[in-house]
N, C-alpha and C positions, 0 to 999 in steps of 0.2 A: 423666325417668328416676328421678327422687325423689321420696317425698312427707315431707314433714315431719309425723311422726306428735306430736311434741311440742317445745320449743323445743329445738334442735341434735340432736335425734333422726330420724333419715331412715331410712327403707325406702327398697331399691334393687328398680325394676323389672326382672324377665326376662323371657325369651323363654318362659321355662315356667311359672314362680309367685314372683309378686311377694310381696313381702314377707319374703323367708326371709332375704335379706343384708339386710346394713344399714351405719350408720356413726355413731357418738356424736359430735359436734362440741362441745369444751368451750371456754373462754376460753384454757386454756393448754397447750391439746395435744387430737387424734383418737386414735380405733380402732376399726377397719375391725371388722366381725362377721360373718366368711364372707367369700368371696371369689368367689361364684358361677363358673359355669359356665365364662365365655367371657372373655377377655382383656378384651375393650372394654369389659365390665360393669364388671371391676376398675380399669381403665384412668379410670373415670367419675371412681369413688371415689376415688383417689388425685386427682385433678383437684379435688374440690369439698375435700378435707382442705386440698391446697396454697393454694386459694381462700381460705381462713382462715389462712394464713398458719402451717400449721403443716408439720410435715416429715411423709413419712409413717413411723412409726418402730413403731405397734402393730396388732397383726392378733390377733384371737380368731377361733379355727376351733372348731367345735362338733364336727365331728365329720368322717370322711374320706370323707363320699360326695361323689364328684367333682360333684356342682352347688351344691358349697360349698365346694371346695379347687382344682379346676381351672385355673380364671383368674387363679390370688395371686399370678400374675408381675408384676404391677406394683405389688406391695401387699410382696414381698419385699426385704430388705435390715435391716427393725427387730427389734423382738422377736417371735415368737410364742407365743401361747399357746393349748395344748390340751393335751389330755386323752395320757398318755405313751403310748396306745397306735393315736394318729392316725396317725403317720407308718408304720406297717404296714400299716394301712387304705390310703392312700394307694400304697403301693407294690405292694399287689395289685391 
């Protein structure tokens, strides 16, 4: 489901086009980047963050089209960060 594009750098496989989520793994903390489509994509991501022993607590969304905000349920609970006018995006 990942490829490691450079050392703790991953692109997340989808169902539609790889490469567009991803996840940063550092020595003292992750952040998730998009949250693809579908739960279990997100659901990955948060698994391989906790695998490194970290919480999952940061999420970058680029932008509100749902095959990059749809699945952040399991990515939700830390900080978010995007652009102030994602969450309108999202709600239409």
């Amino acid at each position: 489901m990942f490829t490691e594009e450079a050392p703790g750098v991953f692109s997340v496989a989808s169902r539609f086009v790889d490469g567009k989520n991803g996840v940063v793994v550092g020595s003292r903390a992750s952040v998730a980047i998009d949250c693809g489509n579908y739960v279990d994509e997100a659901e990955a991501v948060a698994d391989l963050i906790r695998e490194n022993e970290h919480s999952v607590g940061r999420v970058v969304l680029t932008h509100g089209h749902g095959d990059h905000v749809l699945g952040a349920e399991p990515l939700i609970g830390g900080e978010i960060y995007a652009h102030r006018l994602t969450p309108t995006k999202i709600d239409s």
